[in-house]
ROVO-175514 format. One record per residue (C-alpha): residue number from 1; residue in three letters; x, y negated, z. Coordinates in steps of 0.05 Angstrom, whole numbers, plus 32768, in hexadecimal, padded with zeros to 4 digits. Layout:
# residues N
<NUM,'ALA',<X,Y,Z>>
...
This chain:
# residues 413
<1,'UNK',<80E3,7FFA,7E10>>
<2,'UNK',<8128,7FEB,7DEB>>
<3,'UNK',<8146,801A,7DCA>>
<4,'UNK',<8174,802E,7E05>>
<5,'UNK',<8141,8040,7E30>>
<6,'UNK',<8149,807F,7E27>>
<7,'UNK',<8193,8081,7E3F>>
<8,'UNK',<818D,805E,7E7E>>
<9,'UNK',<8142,8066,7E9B>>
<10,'UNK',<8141,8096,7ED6>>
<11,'UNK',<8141,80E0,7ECC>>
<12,'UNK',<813F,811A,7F01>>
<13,'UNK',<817E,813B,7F09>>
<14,'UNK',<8181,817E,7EDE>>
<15,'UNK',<8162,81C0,7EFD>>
<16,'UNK',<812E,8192,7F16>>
<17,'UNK',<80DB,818F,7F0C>>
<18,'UNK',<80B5,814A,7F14>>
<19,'UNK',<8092,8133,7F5C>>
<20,'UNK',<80AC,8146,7F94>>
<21,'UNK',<80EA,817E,7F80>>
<22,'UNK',<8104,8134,7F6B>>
<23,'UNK',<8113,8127,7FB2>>
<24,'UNK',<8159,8130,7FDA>>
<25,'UNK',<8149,8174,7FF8>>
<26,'UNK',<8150,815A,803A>>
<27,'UNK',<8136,8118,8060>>
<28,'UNK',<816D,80E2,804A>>
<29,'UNK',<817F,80A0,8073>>
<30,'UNK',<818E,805F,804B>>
<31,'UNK',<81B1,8026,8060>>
<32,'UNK',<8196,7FE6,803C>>
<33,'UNK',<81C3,7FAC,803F>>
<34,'UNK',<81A1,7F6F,802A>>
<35,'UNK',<81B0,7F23,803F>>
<36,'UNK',<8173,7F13,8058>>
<37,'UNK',<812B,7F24,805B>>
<38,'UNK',<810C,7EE8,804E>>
<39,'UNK',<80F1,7EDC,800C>>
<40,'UNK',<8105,7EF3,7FC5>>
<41,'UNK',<8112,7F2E,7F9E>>
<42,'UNK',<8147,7F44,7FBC>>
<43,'UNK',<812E,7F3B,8005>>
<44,'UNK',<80E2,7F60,7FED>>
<45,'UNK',<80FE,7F96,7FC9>>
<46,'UNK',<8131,7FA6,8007>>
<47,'UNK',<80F1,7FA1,802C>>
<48,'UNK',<80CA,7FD1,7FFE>>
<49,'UNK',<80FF,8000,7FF3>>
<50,'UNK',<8104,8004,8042>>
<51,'UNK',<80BC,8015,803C>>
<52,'UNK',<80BC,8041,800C>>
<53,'UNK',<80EA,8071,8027>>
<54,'UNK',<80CE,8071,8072>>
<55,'UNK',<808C,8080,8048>>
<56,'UNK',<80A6,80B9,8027>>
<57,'UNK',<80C9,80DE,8060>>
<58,'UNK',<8109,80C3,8061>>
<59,'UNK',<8131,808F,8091>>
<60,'UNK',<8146,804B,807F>>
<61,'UNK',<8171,801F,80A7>>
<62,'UNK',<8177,7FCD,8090>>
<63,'UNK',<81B4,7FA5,809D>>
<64,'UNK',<81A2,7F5B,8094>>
<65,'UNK',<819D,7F17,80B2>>
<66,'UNK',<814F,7F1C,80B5>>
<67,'UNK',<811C,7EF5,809E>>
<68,'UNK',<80D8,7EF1,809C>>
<69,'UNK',<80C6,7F32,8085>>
<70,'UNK',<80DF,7F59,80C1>>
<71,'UNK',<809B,7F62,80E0>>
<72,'UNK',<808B,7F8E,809C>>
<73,'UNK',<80CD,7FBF,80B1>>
<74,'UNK',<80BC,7FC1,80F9>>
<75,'UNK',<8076,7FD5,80ED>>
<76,'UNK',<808C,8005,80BE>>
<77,'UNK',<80C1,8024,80F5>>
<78,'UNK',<80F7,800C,80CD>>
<79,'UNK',<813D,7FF4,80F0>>
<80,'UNK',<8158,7FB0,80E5>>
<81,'UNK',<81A0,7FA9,80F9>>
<82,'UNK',<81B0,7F5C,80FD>>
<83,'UNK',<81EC,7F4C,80DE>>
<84,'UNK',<81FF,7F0D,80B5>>
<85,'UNK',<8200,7F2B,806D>>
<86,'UNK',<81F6,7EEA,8047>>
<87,'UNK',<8236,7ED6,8061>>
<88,'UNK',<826C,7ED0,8029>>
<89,'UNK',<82A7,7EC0,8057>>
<90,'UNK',<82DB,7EF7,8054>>
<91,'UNK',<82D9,7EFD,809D>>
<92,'UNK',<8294,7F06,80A2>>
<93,'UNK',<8296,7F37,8067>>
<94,'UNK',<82CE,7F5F,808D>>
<95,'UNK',<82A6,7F5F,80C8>>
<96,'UNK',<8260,7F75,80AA>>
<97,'UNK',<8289,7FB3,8081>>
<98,'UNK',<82A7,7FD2,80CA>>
<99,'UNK',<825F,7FD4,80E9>>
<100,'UNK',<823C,7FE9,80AE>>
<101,'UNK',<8271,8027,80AC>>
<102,'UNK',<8263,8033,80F2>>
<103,'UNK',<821C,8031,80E5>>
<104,'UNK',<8229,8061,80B0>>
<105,'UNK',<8248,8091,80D0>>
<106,'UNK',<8222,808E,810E>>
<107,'UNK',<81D5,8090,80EC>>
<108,'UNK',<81F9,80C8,80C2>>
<109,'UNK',<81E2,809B,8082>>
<110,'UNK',<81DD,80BD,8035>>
<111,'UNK',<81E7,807E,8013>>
<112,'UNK',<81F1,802D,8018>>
<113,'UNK',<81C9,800B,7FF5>>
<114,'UNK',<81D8,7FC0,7FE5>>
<115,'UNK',<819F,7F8B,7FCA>>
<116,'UNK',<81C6,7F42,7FB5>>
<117,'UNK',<8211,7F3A,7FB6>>
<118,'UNK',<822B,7F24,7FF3>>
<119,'UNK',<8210,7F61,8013>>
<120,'UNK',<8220,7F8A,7FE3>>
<121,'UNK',<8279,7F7B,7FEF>>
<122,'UNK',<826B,7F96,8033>>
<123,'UNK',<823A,7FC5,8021>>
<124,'UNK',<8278,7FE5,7FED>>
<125,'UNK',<82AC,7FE9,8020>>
<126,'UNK',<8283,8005,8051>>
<127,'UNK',<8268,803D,802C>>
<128,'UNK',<82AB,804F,8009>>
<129,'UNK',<82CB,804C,8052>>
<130,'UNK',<8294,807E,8065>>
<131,'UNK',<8296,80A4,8026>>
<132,'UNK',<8247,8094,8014>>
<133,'UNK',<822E,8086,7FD2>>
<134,'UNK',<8222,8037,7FC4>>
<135,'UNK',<81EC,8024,7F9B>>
<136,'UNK',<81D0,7FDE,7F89>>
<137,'UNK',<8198,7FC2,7F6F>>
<138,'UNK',<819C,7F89,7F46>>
<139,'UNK',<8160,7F5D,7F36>>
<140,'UNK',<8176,7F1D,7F07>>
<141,'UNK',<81AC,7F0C,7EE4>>
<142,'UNK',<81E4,7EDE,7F0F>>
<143,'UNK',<81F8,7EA3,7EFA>>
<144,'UNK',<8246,7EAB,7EDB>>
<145,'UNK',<826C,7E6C,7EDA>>
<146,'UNK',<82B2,7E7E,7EE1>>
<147,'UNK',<82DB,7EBD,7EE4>>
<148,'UNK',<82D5,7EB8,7F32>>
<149,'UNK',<8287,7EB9,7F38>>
<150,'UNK',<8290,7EF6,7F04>>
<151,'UNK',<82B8,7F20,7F37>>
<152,'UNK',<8288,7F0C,7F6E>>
<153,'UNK',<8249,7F20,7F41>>
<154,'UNK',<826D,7F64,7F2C>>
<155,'UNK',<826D,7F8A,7F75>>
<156,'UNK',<8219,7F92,7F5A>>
<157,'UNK',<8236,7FBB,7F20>>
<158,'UNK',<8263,7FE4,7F49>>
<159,'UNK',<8229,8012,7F61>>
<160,'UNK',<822B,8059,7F51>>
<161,'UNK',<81E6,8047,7F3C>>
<162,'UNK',<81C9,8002,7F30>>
<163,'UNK',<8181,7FFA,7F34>>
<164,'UNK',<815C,7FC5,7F07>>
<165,'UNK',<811E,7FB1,7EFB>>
<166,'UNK',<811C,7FB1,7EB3>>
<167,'UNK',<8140,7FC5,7E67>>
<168,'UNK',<8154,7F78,7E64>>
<169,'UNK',<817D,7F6F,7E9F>>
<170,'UNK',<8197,7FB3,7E92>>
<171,'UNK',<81B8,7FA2,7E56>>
<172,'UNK',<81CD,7F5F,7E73>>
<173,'UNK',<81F0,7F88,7EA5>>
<174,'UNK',<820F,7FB8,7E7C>>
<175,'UNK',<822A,7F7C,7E42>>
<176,'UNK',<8246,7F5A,7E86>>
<177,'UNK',<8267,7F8F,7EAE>>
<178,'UNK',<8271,7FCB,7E79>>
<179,'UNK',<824A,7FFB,7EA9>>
<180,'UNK',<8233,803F,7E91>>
<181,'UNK',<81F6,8048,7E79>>
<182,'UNK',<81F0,8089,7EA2>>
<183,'UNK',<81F0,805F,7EEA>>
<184,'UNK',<81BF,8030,7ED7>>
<185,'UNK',<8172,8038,7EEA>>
<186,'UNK',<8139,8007,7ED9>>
<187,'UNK',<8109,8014,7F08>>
<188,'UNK',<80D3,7FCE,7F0E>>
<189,'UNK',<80BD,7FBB,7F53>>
<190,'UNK',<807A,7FE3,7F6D>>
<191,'UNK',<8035,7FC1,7F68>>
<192,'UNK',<7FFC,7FDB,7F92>>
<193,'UNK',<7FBF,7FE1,7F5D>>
<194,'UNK',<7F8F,7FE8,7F91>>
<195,'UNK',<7FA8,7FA4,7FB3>>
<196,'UNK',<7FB7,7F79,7F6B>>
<197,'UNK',<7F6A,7F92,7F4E>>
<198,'UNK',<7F41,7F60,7F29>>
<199,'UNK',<7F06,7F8C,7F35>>
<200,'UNK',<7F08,7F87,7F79>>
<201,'UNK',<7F0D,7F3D,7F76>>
<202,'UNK',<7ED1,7F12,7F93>>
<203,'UNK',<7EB5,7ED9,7F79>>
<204,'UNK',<7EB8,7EB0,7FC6>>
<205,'UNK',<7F00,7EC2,7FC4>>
<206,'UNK',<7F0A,7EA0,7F7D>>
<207,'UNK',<7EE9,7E6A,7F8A>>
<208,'UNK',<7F09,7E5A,7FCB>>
<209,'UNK',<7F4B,7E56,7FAA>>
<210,'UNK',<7F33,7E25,7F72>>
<211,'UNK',<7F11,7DF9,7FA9>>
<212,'UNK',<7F60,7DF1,7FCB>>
<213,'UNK',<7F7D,7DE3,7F8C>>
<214,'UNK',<7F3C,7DAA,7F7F>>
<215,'UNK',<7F2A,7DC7,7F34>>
<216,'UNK',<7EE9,7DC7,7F15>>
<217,'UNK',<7ECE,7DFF,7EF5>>
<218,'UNK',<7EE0,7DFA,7EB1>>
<219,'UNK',<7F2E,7DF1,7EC5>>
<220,'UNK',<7F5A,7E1F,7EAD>>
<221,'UNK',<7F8F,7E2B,7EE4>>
<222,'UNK',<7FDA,7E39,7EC6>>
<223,'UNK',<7FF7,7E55,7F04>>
<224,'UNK',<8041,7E50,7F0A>>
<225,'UNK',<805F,7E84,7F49>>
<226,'UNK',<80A2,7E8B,7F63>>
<227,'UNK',<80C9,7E5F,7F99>>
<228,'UNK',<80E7,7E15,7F7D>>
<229,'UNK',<8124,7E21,7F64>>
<230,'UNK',<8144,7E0C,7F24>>
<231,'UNK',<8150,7E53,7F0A>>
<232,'UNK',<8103,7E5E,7EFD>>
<233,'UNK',<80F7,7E2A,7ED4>>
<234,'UNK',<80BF,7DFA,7EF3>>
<235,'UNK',<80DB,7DC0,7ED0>>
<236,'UNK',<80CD,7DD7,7E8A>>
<237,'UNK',<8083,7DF1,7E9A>>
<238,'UNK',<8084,7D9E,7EB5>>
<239,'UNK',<809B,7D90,7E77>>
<240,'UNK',<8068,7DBF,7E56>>
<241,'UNK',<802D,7D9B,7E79>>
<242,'UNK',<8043,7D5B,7E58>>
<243,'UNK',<8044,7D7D,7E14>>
<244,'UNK',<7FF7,7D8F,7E25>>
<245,'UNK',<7FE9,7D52,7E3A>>
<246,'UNK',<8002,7D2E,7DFD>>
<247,'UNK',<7FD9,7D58,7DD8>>
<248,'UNK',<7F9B,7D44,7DF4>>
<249,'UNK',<7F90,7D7D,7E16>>
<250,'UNK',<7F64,7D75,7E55>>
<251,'UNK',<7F45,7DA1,7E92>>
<252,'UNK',<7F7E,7DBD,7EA1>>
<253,'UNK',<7FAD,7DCB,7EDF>>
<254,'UNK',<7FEF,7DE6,7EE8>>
<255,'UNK',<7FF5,7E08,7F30>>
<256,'UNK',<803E,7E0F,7F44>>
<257,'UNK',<8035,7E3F,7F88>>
<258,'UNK',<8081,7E45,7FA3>>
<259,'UNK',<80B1,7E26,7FD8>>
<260,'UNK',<80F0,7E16,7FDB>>
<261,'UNK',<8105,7E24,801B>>
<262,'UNK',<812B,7DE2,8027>>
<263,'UNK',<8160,7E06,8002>>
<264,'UNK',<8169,7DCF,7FD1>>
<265,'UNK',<8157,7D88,7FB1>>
<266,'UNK',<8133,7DA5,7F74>>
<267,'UNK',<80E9,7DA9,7F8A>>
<268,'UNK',<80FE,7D5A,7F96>>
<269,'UNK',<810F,7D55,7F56>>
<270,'UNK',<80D6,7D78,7F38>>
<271,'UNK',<80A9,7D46,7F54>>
<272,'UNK',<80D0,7D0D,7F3B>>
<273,'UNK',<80C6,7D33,7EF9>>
<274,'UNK',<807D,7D38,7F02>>
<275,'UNK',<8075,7CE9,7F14>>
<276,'UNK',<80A2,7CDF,7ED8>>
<277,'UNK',<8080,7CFE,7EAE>>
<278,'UNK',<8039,7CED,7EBD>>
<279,'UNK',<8023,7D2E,7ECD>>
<280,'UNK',<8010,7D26,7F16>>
<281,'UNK',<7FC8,7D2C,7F07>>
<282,'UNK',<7FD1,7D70,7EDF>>
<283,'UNK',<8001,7D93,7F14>>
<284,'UNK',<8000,7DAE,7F5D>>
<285,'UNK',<8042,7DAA,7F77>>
<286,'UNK',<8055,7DE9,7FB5>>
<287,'UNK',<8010,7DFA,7FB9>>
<288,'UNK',<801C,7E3D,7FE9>>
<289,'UNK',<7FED,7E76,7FE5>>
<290,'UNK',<7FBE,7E91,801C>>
<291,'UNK',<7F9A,7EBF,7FEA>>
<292,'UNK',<7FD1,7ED0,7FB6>>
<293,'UNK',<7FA4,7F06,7F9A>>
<294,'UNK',<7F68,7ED8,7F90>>
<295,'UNK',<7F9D,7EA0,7F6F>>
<296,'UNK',<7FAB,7ED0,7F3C>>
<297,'UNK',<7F65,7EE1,7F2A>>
<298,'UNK',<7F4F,7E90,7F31>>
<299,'UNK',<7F8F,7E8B,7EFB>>
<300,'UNK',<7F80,7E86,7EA9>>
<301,'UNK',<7FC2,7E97,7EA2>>
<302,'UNK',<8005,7EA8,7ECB>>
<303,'UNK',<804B,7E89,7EB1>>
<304,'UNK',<8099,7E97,7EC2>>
<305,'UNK',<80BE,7E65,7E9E>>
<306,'UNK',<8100,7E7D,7EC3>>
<307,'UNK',<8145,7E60,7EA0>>
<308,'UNK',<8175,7E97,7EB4>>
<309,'UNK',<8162,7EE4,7EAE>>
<310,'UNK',<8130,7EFE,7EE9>>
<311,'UNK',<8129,7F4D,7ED0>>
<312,'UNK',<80DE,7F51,7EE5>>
<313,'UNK',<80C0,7F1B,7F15>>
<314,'UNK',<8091,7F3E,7F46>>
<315,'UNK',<805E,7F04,7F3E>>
<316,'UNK',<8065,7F0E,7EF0>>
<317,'UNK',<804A,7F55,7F00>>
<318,'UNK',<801D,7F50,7F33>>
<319,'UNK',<7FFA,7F20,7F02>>
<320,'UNK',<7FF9,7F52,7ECE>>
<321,'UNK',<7FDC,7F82,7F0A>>
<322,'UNK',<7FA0,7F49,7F0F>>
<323,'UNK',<7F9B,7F4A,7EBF>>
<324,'UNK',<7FAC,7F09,7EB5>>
<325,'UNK',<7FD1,7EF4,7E73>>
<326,'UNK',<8015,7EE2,7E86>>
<327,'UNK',<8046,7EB2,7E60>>
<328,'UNK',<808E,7EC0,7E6A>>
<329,'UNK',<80CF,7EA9,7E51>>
<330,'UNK',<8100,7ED2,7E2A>>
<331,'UNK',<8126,7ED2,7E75>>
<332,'UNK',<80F2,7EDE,7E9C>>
<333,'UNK',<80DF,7F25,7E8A>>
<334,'UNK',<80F4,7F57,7E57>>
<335,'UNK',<80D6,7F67,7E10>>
<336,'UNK',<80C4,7FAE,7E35>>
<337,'UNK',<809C,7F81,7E6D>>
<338,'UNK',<8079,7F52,7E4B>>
<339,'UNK',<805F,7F72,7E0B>>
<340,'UNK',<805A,7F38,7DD7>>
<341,'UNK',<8060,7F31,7D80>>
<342,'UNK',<808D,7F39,7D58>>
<343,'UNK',<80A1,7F75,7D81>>
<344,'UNK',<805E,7F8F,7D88>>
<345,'UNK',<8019,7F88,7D60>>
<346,'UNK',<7FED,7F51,7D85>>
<347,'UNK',<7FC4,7F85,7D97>>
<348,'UNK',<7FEF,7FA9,7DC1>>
<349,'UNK',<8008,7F68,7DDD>>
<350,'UNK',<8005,7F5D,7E28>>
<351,'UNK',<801C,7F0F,7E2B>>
<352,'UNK',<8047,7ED8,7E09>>
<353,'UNK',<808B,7ED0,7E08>>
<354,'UNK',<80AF,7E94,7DFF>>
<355,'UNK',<80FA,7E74,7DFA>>
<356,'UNK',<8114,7E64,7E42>>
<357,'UNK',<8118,7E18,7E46>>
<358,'UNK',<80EB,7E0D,7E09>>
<359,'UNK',<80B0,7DE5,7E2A>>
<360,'UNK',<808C,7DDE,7DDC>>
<361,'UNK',<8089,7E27,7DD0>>
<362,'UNK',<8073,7E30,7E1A>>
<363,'UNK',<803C,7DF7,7E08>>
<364,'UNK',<8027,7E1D,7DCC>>
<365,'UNK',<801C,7E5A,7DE6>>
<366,'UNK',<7FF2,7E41,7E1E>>
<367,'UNK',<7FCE,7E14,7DE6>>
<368,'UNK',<7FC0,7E60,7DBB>>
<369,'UNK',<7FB2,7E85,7E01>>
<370,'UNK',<7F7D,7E4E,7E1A>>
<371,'UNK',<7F5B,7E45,7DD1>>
<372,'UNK',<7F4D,7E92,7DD1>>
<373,'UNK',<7F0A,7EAF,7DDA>>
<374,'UNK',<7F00,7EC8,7E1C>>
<375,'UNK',<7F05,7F1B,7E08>>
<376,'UNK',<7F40,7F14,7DE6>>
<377,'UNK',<7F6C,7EF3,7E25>>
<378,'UNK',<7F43,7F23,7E4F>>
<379,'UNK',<7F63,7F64,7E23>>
<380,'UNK',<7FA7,7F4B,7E2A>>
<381,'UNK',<7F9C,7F47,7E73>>
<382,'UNK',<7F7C,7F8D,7E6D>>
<383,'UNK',<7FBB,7FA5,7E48>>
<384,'UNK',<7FEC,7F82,7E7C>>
<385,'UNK',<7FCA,7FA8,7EAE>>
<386,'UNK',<7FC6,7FEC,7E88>>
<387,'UNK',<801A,7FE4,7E81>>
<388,'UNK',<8020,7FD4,7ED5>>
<389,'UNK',<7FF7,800E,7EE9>>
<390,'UNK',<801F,8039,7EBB>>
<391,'UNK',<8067,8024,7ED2>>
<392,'UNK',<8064,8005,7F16>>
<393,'UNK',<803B,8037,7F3D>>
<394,'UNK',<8058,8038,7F86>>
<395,'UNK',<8055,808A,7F7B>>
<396,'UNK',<8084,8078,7F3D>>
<397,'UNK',<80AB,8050,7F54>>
<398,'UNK',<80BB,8077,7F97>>
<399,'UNK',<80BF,80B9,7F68>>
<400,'UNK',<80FB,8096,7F3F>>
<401,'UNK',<811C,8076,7F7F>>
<402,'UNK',<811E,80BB,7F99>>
<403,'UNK',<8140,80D5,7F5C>>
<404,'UNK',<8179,80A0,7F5E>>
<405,'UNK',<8184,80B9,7FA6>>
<406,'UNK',<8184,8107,7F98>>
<407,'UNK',<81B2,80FA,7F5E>>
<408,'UNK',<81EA,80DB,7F85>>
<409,'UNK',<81E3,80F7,7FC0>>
<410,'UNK',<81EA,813D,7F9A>>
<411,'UNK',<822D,8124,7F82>>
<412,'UNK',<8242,8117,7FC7>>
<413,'UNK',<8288,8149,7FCF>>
């Protein structure tokens, strides 16, 4: 952790003991606003929040456009209201904050809760109409090319507490939008142990995997997650895979398992990269996963070469869950993530760490990672999952959430 930590990681309110006395003394009801429920972090941690509080006894209510998560909240007995919250069109945004303060004050909701931005404008009037507490939760760090985008970006700061994933984005917030330390609260996304365990992982189920990506057993598989878009930084592990090749390097295969969604041109342009730069033959372009569990056990290593600050990919950490060394850039996760020299010992380490858009340092640590005897990647993997199991426990994660809630809703006048 960074030296901060201390100020701005959760803490139960004062008078309070740990487990459950951290709870809102009475059943609460949430309203998550979200743009859609499709795919993303913002979309699976509105999802998982949902989830989380049903889980735990309370009520949670989603306002979004839907997506294809919605089966997970109607299984779960979770409403979705439909409303068009990705819409940034001041009518629209007018429109969404009158029925989300009708919906507060009807469900009787304790607070709004908004996950990406233009939810989040409605979100704030609706819940200082209703005279809720707003909260947000913020999971990468926006783009910020003029004064205008900053003002859009800023309604995420305006929380009376803002959730993050990690110390990085934390401070990235803070330098940005000059928010106390006191309402921020890194809390990482949950990982289920018991469903990301490399002990429970079957050879079949391996091997099917490395028959549908065509490798041969001596491959080592560099698997690349996260959906096509220029923000995570496919081009440079293309670019990366050149490097390799250049350098003789053979038998291996970088796996990039993502779409894009049709959202944009750049998973065109990766594979005009690829062609371009003669890497077709070492490179699976979109490959999507049926066994996502298995793909990260079938992986030698797991990378997030991401361009623009991500606070803690889920991927990242469910490979760290499956013990597999990961290799991250300095944007992709945080120093207090990805545990790598000079800031700790290399035997405390828990992956590599490399300049975002560097594609040589990227190639060099996956030259040092794949020349390593087979013990010493598997310890590092071994530590990664050691530091998973000790922060993202759902019963941790749920036991902070909580605390966020009881403190502002303990505020309430």
């Amino acid at each position: 952790m960074t030296s901060n930590a201390a100020v701005y990681s959760v803490v139960p309110p004062s008078g309070t003991a740990t487990g459950a006395a951290e709870r809102p003394a009475r059943d609460l009801t949430a309203l998550i606003a979200v743009p859609t429920i499709e795919a993303g972090a913002a979309d699976e941690g509105a999802v998982a929040l949902a989830l989380m509080l049903v889980g735990a006894g309370h009520r949670a209510i989603v306002a979004s456009g839907g997506g294809r998560l919605e089966s997970r909240l109607a299984e779960a007995g979770v409403d979705l209201v439909r409303l068009d919250m990705a819409s940034r069109s001041p009518l629209a945004l007018a429109r969404n904050a009158a029925r989300l303060r009708d919906l507060v004050r009807r469900r009787q909701c304790d607070v709004v809760h908004a996950h990406g931005r233009a939810a989040a404008w409605s979100a704030l009037t609706a819940a200082r109409t209703a005279g809720v507490p707003f909260l947000t939760t913020w999971y990468k760090g926006f783009r910020e090319q003029n004064a205008l985008k900053r003002v859009y970006n800023g309604v995420m700061a305006r929380g009376a507490r803002v959730i993050t994933p990690s110390d990085q984005l934390a401070e990235l917030i803070v330098a940005r939008h000059h928010v106390a330390w006191e309402r921020i609260a890194v809390i990482p996304a949950a990982i289920d142990a018991g469903q990301f365990d490399p002990t429970a992982l079957t050879v079949e189920r391996i091997n099917a995997v490395r028959r549908s990506w065509g490798v041969k057993a001596d491959t080592k598989v560099i698997l690349v997650p996260g959906r096509m878009l220029r923000r995570k930084g496919h081009h440079v592990a293309v670019a990366a895979a050149r490097r390799l090749k250049d350098m003789g390097l053979k038998n291996f295969l970088f796996v990039f398992a993502g779409e894009d969604q049709g959202r944009s041109r750049y998973s065109g342009e990766l594979w005009d990269l690829v062609l371009a730069t003669g890497t077709a033959d070492v490179i699976r372009l979109g490959w999507q996963a049926a066994d996502v569990v298995a793909a990260y056990g079938a992986a030698t290593a797991v990378v997030s070469a991401a361009i623009q600050p991500e606070g803690a990919p889920r991927p990242i950490l469910e490979a760290m869950a499956m013990a597999r060394p990961v290799l991250v850039s300095d944007l992709a996760a945080g120093h207090d993530i990805v545990l790598a020299p000079p800031i700790v010992p290399e035997d405390r380490m828990t992956g590599w760490r490399f300049a975002a858009g560097d594609s040589a340092a990227l190639a060099a640590g996956l030259v040092r990672l794949m020349s390593m005897p087979d013990a010493a990647r598997r310890a590092i993997g071994r530590r990664a999952r050691e530091w998973v199991l000790a922060h993202c426990a759902p019963a941790t994660v749920e036991r902070q959430t909580l605390a966020v809630y009881a403190a502002v809703t303990d505020r309430r006048p």
